[in-house]
CHARMM-style PDB file with segment names, atoms N, HN, CA, C and O in Angstrom:
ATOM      1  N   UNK     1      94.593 170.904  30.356  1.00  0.00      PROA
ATOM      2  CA  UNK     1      94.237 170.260  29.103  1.00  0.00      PROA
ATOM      3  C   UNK     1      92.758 169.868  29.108  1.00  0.00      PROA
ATOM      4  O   UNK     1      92.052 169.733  28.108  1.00  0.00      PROA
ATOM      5  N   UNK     2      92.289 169.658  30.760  1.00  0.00      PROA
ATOM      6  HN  UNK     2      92.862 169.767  31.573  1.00  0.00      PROA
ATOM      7  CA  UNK     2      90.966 169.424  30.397  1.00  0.00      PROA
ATOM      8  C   UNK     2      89.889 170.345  30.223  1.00  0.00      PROA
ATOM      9  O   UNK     2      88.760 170.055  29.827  1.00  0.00      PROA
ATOM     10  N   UNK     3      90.333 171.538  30.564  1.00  0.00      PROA
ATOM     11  HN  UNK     3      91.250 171.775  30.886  1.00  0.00      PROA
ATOM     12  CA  UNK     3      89.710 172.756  30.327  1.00  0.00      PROA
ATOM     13  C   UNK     3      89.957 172.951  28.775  1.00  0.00      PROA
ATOM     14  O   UNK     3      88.979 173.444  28.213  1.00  0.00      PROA
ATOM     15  N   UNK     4      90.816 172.736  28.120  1.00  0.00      PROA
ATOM     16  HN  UNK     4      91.610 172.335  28.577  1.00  0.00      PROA
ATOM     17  CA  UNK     4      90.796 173.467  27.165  1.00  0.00      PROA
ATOM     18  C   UNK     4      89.751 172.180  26.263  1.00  0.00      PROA
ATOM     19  O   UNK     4      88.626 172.497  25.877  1.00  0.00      PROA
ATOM     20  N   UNK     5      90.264 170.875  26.040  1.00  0.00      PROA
ATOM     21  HN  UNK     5      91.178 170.617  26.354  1.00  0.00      PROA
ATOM     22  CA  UNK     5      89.187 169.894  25.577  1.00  0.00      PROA
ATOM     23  C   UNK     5      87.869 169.842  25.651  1.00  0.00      PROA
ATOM     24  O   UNK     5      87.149 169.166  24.916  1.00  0.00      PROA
ATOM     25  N   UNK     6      87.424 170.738  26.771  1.00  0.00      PROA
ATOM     26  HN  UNK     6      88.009 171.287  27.368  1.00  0.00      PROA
ATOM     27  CA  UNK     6      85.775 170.825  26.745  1.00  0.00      PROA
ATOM     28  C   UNK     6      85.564 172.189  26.089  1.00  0.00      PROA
ATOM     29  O   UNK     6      84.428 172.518  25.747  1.00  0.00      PROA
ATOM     30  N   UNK     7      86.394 172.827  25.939  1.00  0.00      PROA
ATOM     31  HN  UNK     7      87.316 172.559  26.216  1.00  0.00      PROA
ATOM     32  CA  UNK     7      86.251 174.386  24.994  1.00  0.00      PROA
ATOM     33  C   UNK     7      85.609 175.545  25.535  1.00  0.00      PROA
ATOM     34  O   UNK     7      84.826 176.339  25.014  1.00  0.00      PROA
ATOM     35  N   UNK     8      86.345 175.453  27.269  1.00  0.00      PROA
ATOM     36  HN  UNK     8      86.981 174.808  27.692  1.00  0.00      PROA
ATOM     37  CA  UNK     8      86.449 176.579  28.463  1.00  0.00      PROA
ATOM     38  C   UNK     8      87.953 176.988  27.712  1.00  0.00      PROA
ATOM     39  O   UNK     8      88.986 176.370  27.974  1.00  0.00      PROA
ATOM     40  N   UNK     9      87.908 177.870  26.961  1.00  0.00      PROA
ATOM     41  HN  UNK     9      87.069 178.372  26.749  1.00  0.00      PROA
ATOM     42  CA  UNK     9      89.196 178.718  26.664  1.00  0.00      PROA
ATOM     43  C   UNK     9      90.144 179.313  27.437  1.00  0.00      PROA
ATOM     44  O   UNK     9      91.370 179.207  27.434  1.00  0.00      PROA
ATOM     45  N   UNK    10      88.806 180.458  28.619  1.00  0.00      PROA
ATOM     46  HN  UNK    10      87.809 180.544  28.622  1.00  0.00      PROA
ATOM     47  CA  UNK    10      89.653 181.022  29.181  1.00  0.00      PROA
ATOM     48  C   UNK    10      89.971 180.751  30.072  1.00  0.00      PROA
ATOM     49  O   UNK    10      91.015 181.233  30.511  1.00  0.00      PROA
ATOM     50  N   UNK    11      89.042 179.599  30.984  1.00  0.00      PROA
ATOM     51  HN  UNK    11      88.194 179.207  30.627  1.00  0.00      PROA
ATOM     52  CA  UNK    11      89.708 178.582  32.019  1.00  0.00      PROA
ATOM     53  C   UNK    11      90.978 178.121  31.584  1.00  0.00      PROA
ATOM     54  O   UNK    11      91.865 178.087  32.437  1.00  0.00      PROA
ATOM     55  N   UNK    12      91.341 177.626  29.997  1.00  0.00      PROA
ATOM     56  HN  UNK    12      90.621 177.654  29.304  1.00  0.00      PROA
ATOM     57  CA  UNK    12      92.756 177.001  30.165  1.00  0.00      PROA
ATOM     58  C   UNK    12      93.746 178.666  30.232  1.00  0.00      PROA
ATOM     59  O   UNK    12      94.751 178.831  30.923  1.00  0.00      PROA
ATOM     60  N   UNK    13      93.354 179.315  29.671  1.00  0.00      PROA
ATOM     61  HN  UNK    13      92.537 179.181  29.110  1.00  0.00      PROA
ATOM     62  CA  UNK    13      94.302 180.051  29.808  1.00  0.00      PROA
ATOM     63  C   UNK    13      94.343 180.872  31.135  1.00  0.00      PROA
ATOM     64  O   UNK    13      95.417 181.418  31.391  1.00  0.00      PROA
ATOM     65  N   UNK    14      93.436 181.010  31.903  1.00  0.00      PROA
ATOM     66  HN  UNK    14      92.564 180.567  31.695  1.00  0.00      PROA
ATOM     67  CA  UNK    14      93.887 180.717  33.517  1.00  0.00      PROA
ATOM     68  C   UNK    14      94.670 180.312  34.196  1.00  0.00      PROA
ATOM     69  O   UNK    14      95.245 180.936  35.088  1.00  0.00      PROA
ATOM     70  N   UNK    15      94.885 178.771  33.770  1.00  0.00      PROA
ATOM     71  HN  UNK    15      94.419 178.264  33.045  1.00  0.00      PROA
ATOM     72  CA  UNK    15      95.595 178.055  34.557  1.00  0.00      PROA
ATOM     73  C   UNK    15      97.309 178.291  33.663  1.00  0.00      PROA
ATOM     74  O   UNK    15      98.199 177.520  34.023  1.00  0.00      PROA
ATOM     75  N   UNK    16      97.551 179.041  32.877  1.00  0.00      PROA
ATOM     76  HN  UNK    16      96.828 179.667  32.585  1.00  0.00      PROA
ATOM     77  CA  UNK    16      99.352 179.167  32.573  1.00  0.00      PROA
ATOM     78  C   UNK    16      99.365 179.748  33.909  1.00  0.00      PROA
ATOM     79  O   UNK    16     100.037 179.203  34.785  1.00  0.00      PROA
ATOM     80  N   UNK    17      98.665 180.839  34.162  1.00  0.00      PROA
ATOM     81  HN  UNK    17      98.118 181.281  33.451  1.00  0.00      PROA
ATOM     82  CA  UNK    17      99.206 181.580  35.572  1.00  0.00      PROA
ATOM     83  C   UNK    17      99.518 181.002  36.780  1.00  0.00      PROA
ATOM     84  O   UNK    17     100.276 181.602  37.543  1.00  0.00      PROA
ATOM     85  N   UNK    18      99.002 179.808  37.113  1.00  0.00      PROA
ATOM     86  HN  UNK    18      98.386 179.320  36.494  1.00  0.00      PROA
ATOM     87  CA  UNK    18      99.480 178.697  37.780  1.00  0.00      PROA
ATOM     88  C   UNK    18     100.728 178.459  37.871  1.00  0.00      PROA
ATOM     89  O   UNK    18     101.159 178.227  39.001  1.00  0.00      PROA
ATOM     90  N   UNK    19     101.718 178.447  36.661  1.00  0.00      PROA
ATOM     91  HN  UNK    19     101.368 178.636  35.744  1.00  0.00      PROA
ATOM     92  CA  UNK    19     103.194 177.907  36.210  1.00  0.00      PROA
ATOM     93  C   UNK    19     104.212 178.847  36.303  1.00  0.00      PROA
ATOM     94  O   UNK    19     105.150 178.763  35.510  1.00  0.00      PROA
ATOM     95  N   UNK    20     104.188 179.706  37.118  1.00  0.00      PROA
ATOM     96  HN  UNK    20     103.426 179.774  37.762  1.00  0.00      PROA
ATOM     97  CA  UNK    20     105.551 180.428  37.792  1.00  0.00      PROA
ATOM     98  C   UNK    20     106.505 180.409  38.604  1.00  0.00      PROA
ATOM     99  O   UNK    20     107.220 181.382  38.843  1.00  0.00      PROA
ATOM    100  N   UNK    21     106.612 179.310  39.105  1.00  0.00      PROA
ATOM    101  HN  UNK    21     106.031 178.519  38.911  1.00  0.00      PROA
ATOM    102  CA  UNK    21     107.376 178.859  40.374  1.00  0.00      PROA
ATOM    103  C   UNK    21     108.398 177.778  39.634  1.00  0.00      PROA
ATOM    104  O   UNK    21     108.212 176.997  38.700  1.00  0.00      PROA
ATOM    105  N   UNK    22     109.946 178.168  40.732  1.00  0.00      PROA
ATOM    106  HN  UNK    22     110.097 178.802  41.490  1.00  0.00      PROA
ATOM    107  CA  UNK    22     110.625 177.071  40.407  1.00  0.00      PROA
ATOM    108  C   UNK    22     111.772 177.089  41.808  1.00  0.00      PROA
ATOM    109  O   UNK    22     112.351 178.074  42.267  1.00  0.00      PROA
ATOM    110  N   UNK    23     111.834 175.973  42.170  1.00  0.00      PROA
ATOM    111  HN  UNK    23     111.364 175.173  41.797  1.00  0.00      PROA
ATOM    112  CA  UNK    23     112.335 175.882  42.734  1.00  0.00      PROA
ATOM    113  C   UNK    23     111.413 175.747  44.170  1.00  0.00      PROA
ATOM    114  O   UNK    23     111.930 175.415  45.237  1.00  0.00      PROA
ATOM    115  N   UNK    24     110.250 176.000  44.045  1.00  0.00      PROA
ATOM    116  HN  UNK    24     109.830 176.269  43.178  1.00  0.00      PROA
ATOM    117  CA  UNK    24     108.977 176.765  44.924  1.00  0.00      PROA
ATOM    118  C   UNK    24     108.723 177.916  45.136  1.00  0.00      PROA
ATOM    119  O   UNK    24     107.767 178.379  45.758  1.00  0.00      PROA
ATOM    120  N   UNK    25     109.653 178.493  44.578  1.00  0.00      PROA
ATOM    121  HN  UNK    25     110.430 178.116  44.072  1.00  0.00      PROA
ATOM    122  CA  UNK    25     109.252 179.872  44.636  1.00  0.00      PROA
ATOM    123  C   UNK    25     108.799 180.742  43.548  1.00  0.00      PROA
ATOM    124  O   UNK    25     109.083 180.713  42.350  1.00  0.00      PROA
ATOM    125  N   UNK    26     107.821 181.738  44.399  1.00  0.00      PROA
ATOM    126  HN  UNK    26     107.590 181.762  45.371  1.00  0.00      PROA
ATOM    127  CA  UNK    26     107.559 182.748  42.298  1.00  0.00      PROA
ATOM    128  C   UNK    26     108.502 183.180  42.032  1.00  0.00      PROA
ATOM    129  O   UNK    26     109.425 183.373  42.823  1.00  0.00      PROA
ATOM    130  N   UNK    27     108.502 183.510  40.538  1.00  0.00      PROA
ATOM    131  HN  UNK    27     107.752 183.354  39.896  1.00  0.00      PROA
ATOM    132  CA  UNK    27     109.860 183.961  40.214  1.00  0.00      PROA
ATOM    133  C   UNK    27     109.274 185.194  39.062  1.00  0.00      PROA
ATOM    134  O   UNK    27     108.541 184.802  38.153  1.00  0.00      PROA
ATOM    135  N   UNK    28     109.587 186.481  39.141  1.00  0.00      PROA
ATOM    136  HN  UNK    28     110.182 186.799  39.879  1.00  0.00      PROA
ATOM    137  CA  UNK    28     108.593 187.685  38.581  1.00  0.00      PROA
ATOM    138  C   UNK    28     108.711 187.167  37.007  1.00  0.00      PROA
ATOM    139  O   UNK    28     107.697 187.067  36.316  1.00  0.00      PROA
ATOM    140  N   UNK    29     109.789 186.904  36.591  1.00  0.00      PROA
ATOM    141  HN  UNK    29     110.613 186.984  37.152  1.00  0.00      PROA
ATOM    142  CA  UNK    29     110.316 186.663  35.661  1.00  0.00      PROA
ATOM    143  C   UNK    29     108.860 185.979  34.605  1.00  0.00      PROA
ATOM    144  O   UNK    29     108.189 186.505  33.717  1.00  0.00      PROA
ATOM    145  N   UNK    30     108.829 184.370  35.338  1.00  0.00      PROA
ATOM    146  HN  UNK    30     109.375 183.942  36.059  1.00  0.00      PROA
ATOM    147  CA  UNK    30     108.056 183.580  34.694  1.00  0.00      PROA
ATOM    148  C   UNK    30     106.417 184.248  34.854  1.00  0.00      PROA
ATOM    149  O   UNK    30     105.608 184.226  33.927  1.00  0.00      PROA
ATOM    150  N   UNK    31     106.115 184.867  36.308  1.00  0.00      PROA
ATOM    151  HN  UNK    31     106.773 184.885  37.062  1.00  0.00      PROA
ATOM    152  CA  UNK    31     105.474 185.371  36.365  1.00  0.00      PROA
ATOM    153  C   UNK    31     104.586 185.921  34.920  1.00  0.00      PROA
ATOM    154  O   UNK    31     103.691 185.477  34.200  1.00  0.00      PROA
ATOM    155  N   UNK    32     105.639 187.452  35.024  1.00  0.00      PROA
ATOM    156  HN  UNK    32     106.365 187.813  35.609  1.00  0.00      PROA
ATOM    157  CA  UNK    32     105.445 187.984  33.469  1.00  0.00      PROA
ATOM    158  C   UNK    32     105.451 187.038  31.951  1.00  0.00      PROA
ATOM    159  O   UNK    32     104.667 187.255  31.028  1.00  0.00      PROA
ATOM    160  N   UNK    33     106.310 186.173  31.949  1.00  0.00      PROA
ATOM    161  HN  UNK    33     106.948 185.996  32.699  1.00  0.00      PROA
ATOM    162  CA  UNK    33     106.066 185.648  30.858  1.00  0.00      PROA
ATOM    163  C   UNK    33     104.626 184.594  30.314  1.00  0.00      PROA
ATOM    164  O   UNK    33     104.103 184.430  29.212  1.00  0.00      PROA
ATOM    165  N   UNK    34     104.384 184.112  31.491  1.00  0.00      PROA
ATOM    166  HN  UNK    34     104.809 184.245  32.386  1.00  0.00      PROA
ATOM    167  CA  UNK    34     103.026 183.364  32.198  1.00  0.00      PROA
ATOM    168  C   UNK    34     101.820 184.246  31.271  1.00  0.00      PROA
ATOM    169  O   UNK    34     101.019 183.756  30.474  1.00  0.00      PROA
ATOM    170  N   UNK    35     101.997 185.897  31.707  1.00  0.00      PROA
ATOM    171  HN  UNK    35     102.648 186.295  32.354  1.00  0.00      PROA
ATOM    172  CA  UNK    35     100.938 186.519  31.645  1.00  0.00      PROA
ATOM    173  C   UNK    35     100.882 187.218  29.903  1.00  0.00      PROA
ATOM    174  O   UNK    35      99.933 187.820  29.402  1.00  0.00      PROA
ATOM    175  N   UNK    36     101.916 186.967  29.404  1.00  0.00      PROA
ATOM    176  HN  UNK    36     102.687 186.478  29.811  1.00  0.00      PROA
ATOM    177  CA  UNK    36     101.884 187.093  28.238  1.00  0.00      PROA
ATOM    178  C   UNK    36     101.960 186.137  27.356  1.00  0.00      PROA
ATOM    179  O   UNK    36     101.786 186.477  26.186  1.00  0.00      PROA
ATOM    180  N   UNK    37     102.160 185.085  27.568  1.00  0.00      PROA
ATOM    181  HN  UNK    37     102.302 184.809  28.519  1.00  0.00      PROA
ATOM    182  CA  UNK    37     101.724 183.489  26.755  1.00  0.00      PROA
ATOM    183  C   UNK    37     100.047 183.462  27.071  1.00  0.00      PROA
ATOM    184  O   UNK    37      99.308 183.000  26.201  1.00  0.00      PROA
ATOM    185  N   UNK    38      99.480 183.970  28.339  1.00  0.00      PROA
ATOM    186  HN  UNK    38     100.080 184.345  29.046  1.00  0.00      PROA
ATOM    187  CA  UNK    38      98.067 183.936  27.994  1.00  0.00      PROA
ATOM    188  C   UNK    38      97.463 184.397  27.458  1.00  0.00      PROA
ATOM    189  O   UNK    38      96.615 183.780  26.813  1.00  0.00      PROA
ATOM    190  N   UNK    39      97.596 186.203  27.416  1.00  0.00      PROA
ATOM    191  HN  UNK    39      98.285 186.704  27.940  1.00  0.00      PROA
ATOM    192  CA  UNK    39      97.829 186.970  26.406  1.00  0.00      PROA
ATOM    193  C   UNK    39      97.116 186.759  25.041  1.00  0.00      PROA
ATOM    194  O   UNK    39      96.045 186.968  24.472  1.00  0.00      PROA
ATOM    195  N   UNK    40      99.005 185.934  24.759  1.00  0.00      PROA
ATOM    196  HN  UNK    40      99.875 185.764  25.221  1.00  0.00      PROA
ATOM    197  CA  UNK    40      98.652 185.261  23.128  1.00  0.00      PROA
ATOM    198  C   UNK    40      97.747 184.297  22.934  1.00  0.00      PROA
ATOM    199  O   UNK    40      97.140 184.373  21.866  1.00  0.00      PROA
ATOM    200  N   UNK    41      97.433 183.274  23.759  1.00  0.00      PROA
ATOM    201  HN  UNK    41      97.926 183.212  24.627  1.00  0.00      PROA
ATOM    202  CA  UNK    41      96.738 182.482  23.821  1.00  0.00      PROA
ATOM    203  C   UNK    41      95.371 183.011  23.041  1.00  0.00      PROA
ATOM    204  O   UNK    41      94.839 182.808  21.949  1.00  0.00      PROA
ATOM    205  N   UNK    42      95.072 183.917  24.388  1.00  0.00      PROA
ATOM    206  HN  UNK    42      95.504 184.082  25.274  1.00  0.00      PROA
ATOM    207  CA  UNK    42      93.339 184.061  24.113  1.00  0.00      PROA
ATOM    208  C   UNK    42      93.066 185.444  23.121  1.00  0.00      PROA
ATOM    209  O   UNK    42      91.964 185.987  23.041  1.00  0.00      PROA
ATOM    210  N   UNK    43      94.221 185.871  22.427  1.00  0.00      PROA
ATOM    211  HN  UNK    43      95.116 185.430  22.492  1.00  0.00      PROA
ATOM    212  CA  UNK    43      94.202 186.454  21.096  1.00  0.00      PROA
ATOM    213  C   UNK    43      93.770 185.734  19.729  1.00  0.00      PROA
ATOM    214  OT1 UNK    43      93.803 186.356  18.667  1.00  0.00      PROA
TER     215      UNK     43
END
């Protein structure tokens, strides 16, 4: 959030890729979805 508040765009959308893990582990799943919410993001 603080990346995106100073209006580093693609720094925030960097960091979704961060958010794939559950449980602690990656999971391809979120992985992929990660990489297509950023995607949209920076569309």
């Amino acid at each position: 959030l603080r990346k995106l508040n100073a209006g580093d765009y693609a720094g925030a959308a960097d960091e979704f890729l961060r958010w794939n893990k559950a449980g602690g582990k990656v999971l391809n799943g979120l992985t992929r979805r990660r990489e297509a919410e950023r995607a949209l993001f920076l569309s």
